[in-house]
C-alpha atoms as one frame of an Amber mdcrd trajectory, in Angstrom:
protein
  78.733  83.152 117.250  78.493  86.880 117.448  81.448  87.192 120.344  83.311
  85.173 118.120  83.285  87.010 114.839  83.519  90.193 116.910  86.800  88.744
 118.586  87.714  87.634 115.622  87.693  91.052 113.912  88.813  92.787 116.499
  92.030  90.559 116.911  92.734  91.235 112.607  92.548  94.808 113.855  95.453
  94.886 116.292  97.546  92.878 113.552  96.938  95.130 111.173  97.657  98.130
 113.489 100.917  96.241 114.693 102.148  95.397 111.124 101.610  99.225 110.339
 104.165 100.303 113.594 106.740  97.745 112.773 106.429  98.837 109.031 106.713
 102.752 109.812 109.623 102.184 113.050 111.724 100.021 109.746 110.485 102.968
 107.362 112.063 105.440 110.015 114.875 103.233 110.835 116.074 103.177 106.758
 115.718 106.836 106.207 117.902 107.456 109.451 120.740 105.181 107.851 120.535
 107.051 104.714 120.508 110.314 106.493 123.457 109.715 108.244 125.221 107.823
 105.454 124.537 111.267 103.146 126.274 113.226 106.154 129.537 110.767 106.078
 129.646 111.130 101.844 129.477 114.924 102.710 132.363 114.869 105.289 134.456
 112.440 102.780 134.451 109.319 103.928 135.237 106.280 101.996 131.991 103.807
 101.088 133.460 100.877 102.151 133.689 102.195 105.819 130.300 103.748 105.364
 128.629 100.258 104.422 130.180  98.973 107.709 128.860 101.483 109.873 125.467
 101.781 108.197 124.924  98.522 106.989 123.972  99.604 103.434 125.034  98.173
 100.593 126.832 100.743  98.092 124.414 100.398  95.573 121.904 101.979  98.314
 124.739 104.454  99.354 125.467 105.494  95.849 122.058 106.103  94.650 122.147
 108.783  97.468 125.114 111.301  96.015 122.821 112.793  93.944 120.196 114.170
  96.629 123.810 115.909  98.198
C-alpha cells in the first residue's frame, strides 16, 4: 500500500513538473511573438501582414504600440 501511494505521488509530481515546462516553453513562445511583432510595428509594417506572420490577433498586436 505504501509503494503504491509513494508511486502514486511521485507520478502527480512529474505532471505537475511537466505542466509547469509546457506552461513556461508557451509563456516564452507568446512573449517571442510579441517581441517580434513590436519590432515589425517599429519598422512600419501593416497589422494585417503582421497577424499573418505572427499569428496574433490585432487586438493582441495593438495593445502592444504603447510599450514602443
Amino acid at each position: 500500500m505504501r509503494a503504491r501511494m509513494a508511486y502514486d505521488a511521485r507520478m502527480k509530481a512529474l505532471s505537475d513538473e511537466k505542466s509547469r515546462i509546457e506552461s513556461a516553453r508557451q509563456a516564452g513562445k507568446a512573449e517571442g511573438k510579441a517581441e517580434t511583432a513590436v519590432k515589425m510595428l517599429e519598422m512600419g509594417i501593416e497589422l494585417e501582414m503582421i497577424e499573418k506572420i505572427t499569428g496574433m490577433t490585432a487586438e493582441e498586436i495593438r495593445a502592444l504600440r504603447p510599450l514602443q
